[in-house]
Structure formats: structure tokens, C-alpha cells
C-alpha positions as CSV (number, residue, x, y, z in Angstrom):
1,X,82.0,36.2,-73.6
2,X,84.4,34.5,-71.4
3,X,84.5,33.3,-67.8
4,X,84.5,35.5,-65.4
5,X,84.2,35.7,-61.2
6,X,81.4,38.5,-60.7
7,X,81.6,38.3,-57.1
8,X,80.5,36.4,-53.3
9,X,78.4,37.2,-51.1
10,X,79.2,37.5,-47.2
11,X,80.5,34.2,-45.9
12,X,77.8,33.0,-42.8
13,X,77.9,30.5,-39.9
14,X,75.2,28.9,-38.1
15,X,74.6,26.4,-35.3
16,X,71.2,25.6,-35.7
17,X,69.3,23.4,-38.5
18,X,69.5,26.0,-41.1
19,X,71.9,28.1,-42.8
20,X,70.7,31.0,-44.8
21,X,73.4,32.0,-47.3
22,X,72.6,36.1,-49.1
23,X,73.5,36.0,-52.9
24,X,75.5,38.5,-53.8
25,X,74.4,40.8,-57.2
26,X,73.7,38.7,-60.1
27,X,72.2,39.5,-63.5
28,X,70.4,36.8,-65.1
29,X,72.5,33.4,-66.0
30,X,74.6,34.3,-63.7
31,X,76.2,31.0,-62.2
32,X,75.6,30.9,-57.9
33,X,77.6,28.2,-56.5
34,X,77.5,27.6,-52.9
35,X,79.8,26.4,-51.1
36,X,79.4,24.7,-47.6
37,X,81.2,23.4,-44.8
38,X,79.5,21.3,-41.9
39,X,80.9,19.7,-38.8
40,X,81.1,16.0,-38.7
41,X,79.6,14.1,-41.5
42,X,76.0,16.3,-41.3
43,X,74.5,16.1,-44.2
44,X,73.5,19.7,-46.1
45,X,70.3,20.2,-48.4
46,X,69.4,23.0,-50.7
47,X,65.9,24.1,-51.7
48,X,64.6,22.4,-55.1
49,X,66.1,25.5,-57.3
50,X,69.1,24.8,-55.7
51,X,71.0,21.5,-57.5
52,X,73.7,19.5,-55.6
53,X,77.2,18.8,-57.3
54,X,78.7,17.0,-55.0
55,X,79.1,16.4,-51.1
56,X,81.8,14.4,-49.5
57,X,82.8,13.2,-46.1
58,X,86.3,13.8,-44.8
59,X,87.1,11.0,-42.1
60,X,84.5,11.7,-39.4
61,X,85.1,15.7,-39.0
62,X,84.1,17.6,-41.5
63,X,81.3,17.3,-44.9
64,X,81.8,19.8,-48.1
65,X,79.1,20.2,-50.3
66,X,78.7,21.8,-53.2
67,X,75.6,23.0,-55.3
68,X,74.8,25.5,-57.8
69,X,71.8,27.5,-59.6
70,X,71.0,29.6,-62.4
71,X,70.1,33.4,-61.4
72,X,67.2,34.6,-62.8
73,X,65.3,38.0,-61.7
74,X,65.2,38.8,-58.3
75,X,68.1,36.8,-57.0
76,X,70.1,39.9,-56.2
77,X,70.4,39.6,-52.4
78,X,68.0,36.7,-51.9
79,X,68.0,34.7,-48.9
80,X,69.1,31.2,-49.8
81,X,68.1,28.4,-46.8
82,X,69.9,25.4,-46.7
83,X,69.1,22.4,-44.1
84,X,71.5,20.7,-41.6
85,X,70.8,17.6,-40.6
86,X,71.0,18.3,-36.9
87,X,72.4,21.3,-35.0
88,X,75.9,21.2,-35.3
89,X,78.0,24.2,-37.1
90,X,77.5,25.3,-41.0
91,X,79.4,27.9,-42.6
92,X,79.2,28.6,-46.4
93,X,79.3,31.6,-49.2
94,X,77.7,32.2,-52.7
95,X,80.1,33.2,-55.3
96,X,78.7,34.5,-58.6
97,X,80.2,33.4,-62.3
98,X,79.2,35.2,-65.5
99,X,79.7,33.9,-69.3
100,X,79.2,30.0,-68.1
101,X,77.5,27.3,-70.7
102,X,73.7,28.4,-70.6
103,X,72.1,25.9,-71.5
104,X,71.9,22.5,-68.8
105,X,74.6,22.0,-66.2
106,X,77.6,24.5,-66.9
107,X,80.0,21.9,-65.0
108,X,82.1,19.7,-66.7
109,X,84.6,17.3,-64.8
110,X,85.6,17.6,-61.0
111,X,88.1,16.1,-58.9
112,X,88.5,15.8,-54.8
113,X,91.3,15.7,-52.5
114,X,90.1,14.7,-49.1
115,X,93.5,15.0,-46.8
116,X,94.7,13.9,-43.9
117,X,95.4,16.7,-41.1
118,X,98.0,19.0,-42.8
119,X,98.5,22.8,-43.0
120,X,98.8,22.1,-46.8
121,X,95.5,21.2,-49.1
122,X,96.0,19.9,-52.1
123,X,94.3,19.9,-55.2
124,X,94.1,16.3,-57.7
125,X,95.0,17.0,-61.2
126,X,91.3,17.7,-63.5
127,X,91.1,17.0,-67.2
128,X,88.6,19.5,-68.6
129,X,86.3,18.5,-71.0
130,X,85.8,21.2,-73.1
131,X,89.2,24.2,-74.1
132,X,88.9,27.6,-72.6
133,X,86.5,27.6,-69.4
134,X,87.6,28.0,-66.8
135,X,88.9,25.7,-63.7
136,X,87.9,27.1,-59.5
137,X,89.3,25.3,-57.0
138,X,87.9,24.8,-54.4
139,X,89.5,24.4,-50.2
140,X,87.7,23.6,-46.8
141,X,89.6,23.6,-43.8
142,X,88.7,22.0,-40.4
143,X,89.3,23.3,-37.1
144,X,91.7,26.3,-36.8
145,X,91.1,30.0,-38.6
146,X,94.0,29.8,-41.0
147,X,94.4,32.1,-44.1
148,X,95.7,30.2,-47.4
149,X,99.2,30.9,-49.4
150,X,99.1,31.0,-53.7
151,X,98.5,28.3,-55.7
152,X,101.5,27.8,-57.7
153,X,101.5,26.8,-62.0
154,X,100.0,27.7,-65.1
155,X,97.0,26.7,-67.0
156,X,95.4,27.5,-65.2
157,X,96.9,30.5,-63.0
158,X,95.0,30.5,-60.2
159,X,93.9,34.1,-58.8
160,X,92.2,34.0,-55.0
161,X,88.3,35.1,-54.9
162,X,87.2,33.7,-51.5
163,X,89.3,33.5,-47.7
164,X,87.1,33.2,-45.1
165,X,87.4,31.8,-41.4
166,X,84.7,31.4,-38.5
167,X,85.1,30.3,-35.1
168,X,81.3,29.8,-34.5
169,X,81.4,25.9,-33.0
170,X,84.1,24.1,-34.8
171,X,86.4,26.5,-36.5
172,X,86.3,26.5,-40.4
173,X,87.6,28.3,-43.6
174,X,87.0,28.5,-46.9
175,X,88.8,28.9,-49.6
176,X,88.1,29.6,-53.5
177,X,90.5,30.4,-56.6
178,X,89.9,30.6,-59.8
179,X,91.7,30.3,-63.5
180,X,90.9,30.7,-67.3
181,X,92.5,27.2,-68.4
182,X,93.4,26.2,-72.1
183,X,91.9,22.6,-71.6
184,X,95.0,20.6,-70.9
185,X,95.7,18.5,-67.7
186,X,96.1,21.2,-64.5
187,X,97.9,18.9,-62.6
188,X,98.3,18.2,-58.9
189,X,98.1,21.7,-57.1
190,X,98.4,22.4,-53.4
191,X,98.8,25.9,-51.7
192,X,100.1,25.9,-47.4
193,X,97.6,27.8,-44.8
194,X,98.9,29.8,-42.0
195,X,97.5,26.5,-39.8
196,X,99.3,26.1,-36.4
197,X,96.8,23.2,-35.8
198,X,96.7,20.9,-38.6
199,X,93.3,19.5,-39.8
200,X,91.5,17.6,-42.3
201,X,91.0,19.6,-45.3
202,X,88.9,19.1,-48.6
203,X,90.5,20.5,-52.2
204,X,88.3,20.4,-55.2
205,X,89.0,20.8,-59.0
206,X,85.8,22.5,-60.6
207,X,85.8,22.9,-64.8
208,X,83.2,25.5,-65.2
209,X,82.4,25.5,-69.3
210,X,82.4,29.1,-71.3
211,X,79.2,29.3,-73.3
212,X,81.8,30.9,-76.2
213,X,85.4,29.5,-76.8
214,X,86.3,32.7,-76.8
215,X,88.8,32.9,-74.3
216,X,89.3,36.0,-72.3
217,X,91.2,38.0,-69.5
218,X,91.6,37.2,-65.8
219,X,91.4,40.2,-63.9
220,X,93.9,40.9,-61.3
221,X,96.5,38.1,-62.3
222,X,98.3,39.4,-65.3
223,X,95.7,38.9,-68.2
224,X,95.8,35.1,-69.2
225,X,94.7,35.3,-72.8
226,X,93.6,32.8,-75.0
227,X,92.5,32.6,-79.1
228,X,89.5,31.9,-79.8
229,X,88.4,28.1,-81.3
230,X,86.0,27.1,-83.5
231,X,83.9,25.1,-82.0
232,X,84.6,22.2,-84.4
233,X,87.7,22.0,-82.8
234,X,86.8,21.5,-79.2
């Protein structure tokens, strides 16, 4: 089965020391990866079912951090608490992906792009390690409620899943796209915002691996379609 985005749950803000983020319908296996922004360099920390990909500080405004878990039974709707390190504003969302590697980390390779204050993020170029998952990318934006253009190339053709904005505190969005990718280089990306006050932003390159080489169809961005492989080839 390949890749595919099942779907988010509602993006939340908080000002206080914990930010509880509502899964959105899963099935079992089901990939949840959360996505959070926090002001300043404040530190975020998921329960122990929860496991951290990465967090990273952008200059002195603004920390992204990433972390994902395997749905079981029951995680339908749950209420997912995550701790910040001091009262200070945290927005996230949990975005569901079906068909992902099932056995150990689904991840493969990641790249960041911490910018400078611009109304454009961009996106460093991600070598996946394995042919036919799939590649999400991955955009926080500090200080202004801005909506975010396309993402332009192939391989993968990146179809938006996630553009969401608070002004609770700090003002923040958060942006997610998503692409079935043949396993060559993706390149440098970058997509403009609607920002009339630039700000730091964070861009992330995310290989998510298929537990099949089998390819698959995008929904909603022209049906990318790949052959299968035998898995002696990858």
C-alpha cells in the first residue's frame, strides 16, 4: 500500500505550560506526527509514547519540534499533552499518515532550513534513503498570520495538507505539504507567504518510508504514479 495523508486534527494554541493536541481518526499503524511551534527557544516535551524527531532553535524567537507515534486502538480523538518549558505561547497539529514502514522508526533522512526573517521559507534539498515513500515538508512561521503560496518542482510534487495561523501570544503558522517521491535528490524548495511582516521561519524535509515499494497515487495533485520495485533493488 503506498503513502498516503489520512488527515489532521484541529490546529491548537496555548499560553500556559501545556499544550494538548486532539488526534484526528486513525486506524491502527497509522503514523501521528506532531508538529509544534513555541515562542522563544522553550523547549517542548511529549509523553513517553510520544518519540521526538527533532527540535531546533531559530535565532532567539521561535523552537520547532517534531515527534511522532504509532496509533494503536483508541487513539481516535485522544487528547495528546505536551509540556512547555515555561508559560509562553505553543501552537501545534497532529497529522495522520497511512501505509508508512511498520516496523521501527518509519523516518528516513531529514533536512532543516532555519531562515532569517523573510516572507519566503525555504526548504534544503533531502536525499531519501529508500525509492517511493514519500517526502512532507514541513514550515513554521514566526510572528505574523500569513497563508503560504505552492511549492514549485517535481519529485516530489508537493500537494498542501496543513495552513494554519494563531494570534494567541506571538503570532504563528504552520504549514505542511506532502509528495510521493521516486527517491532521487528533491532539491532546494521554497514557497512565498502572504507575510507583510517578515519573520524567522523553519522549513523541514521529512522522508517518510512506504512499508511496500509499491508506489501509488497522490490525491488531489494530478495522480503521481510510480512502478513498483523489487525490493532487491532499493
Amino acid at each position: 500500500m503506498p503513502i498516503t495523508n489520512v488527515t489532521s486534527g484541529s490546529a491548537l494554541a496555548s499560553v500556559t505550560t501545556s499544550l494538548d493536541l486532539v488526534a484526528p481518526t486513525v486506524l491502527s499503524d497509522d503514523i501521528m506526527l506532531a508538529v509544534i511551534y513555541t515562542n522563544d527557544n522553550t523547549a517542548a516535551t511529549g509523553t513517553a509514547d510520544w518519540a521526538l524527531i527533532r527540535g531546533d532553535n531559530n535565532t532567539a524567537t521561535m523552537r520547532s519540534s517534531l515527534f511522532w507515534k504509532r496509533a494503536s486502538g483508541g487513539n481516535s480523538g485522544s487528547t495528546n499533552t505536551f509540556t512547555i518549558a515555561g508559560t509562553t505561547v505553543g501552537f501545534g497539529i497532529i497529522t495522520a499518515w497511512r501505509g508508512a514502514l511498520r516496523g521501527g522508526s518509519p523516518f528516513g533522512n531529514n533536512t532543516l532550513s532555519a531562515n532569517a526573517s523573510s516572507d519566503t521559507v525555504t526548504y534544503a534539498t533531502l536525499t531519501p534513503q529508500r525509492a517511493y515513500g514519500a517526502v512532507i515538508a514541513i514550515g513554521l512561521y514566526s510572528n505574523d498570520l500569513t497563508t503560504a503560496g505552492a511549492i514549485s518542482g517535481t519529485d516530489p510534487t508537493f500537494a498542501n495538507v496543513v495552513d494554519v495561523e494563531d494570534a494567541t501570544g506571538n503570532d504563528a503558522s504552520i504549514f505542511v505539504y506532502w509528495g510521493v517521491a521516486s527517491g532521487i535528490a528533491t532539491g532546494a524548495r521554497s514557497h512565498a507567504t502572504t507575510s507583510t511582516v517578515d519573520g524567522v521561519n523553519t522549513g523541514y524535509l521529512l522522508e517518510i518510508i512506504a512499508q511496500n515499494d509499491s508506489g501509488g497515487s497522490q490525491s488531489g495533485d494530478g495522480a503521481v504514479a510510480y512502478p513498483r520495485l523489487n525490493r532487491a533493488q532499493v
